[in-house]
C-alpha positions as CSV (number, residue, x, y, z in Angstrom):
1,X,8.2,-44.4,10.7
2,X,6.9,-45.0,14.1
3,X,6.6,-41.6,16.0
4,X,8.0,-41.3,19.9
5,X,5.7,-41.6,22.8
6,X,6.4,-38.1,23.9
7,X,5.7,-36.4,20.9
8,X,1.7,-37.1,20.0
9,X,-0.3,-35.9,16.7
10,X,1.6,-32.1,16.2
11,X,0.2,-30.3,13.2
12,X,2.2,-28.2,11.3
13,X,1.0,-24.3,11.5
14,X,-0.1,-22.5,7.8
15,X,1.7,-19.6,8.4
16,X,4.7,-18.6,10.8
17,X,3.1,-15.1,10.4
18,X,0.1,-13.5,11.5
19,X,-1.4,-10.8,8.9
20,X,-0.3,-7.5,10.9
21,X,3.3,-9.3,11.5
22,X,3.6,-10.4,8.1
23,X,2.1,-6.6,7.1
24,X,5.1,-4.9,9.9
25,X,8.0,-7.1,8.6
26,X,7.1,-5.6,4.9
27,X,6.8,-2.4,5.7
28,X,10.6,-2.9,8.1
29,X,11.9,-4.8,5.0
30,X,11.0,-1.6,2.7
31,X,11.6,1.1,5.2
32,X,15.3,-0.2,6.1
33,X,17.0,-1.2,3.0
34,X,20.2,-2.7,3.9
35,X,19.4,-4.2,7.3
36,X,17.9,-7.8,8.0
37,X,14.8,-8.6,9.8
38,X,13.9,-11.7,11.8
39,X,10.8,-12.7,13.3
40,X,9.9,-14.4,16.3
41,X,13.7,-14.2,17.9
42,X,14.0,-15.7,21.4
43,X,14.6,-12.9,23.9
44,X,18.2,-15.1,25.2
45,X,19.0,-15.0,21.6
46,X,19.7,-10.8,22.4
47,X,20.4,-10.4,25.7
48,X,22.8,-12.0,28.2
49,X,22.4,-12.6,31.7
50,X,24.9,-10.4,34.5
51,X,28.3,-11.7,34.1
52,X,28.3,-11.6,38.1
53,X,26.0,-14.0,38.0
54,X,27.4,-17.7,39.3
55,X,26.6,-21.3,37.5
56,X,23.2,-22.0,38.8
57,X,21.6,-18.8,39.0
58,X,23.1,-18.0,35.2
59,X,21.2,-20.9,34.0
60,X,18.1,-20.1,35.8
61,X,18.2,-16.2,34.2
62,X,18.8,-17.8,30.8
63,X,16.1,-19.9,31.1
64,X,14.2,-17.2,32.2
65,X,15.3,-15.2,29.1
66,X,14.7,-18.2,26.9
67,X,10.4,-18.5,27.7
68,X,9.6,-15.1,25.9
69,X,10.0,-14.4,22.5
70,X,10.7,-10.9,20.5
71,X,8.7,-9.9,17.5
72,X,11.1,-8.8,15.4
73,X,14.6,-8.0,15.4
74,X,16.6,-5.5,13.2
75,X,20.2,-6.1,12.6
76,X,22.6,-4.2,10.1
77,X,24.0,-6.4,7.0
78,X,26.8,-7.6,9.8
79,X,24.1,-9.0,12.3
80,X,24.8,-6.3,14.6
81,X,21.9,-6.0,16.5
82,X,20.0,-2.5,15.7
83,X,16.7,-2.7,17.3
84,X,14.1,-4.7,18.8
85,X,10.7,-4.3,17.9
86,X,7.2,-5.9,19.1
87,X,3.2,-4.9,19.1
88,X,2.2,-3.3,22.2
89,X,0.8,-5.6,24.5
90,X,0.6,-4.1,27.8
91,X,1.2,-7.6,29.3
92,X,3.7,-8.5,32.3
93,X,5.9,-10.5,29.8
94,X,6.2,-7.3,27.7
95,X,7.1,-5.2,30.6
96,X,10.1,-8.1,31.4
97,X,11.2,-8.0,27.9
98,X,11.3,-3.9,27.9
99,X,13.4,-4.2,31.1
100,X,15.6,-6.6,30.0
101,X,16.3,-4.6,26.5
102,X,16.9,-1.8,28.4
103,X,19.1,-3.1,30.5
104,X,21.3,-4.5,27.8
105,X,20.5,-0.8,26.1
106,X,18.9,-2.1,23.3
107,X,16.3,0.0,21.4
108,X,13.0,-1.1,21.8
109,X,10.3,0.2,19.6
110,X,6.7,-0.7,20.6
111,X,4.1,-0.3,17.6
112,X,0.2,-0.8,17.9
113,X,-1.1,-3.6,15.6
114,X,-3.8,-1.3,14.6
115,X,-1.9,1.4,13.7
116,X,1.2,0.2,11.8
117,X,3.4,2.7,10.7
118,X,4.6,3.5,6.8
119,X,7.7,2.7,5.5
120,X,8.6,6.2,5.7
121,X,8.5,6.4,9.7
122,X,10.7,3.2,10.1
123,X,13.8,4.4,10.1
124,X,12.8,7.6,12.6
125,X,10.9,4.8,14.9
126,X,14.3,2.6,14.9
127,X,17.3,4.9,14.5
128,X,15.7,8.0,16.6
129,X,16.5,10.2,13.1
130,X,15.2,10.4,9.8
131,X,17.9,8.9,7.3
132,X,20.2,11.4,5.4
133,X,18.5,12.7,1.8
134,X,19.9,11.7,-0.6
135,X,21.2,14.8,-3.0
């Protein structure tokens, strides 16, 4: 099958995961039964741009939006969107992405990739309260 011009020798990657991503999304998966986690979720995917924003300068916000990338997102069974979290990068991109969630007043928890959290702390770190004891 002959391959296009455009698109020369691409490799596929091993992994989609690096090891402290693939480490956080365990520990999310066990400390937040019942909610779904999904990786690498473009930042457009989460927030919209300003309804008073016309044609041309919509596109060019979504566009915008669409060039940086979320670590992980939490979402209730429903898909609702709970939370977005992402290692700490102290980077200009991370300071648009924190803007922007805020903005759409979604909760952003940043994390340290050398100090991730236990299962026990996800919940607090996500919600803002420790989950109700069981009795």
């Amino acid at each position: 099958v002959p391959r296009p011009a455009d698109a020369p020798g691409y490799a596929g990657k091993e992994r989609l995961l690096s090891k402290p991503e693939v480490l956080l999304f365990y520990v999310m998966r066990a400390g937040l039964p019942g909610h779904e986690i999904f990786a690498r979720v473009n930042l457009a995917a989460v927030v919209d741009t300003p309804p008073a924003l016309q044609d041309y300068e919509r596109e060019l916000q979504r566009r915008r939006l669409a060039q940086h990338c979320l670590d992980f997102v939490v979402c209730d069974k429903s898909t609702n969107i709970v939370a977005a979290v992402e290692f700490e990068t102290g980077t200009e991109a991370a300071a648009f992405k924190a803007a922007c969630l805020e903005a759409a007043r979604i909760r952003h928890v940043r994390i340290k990739a050398t100090a991730i959290p236990g299962r026990e702390d996800m919940h607090f770190l996500v919600y803002g309260t420790h989950p109700r004891q069981e009795s």
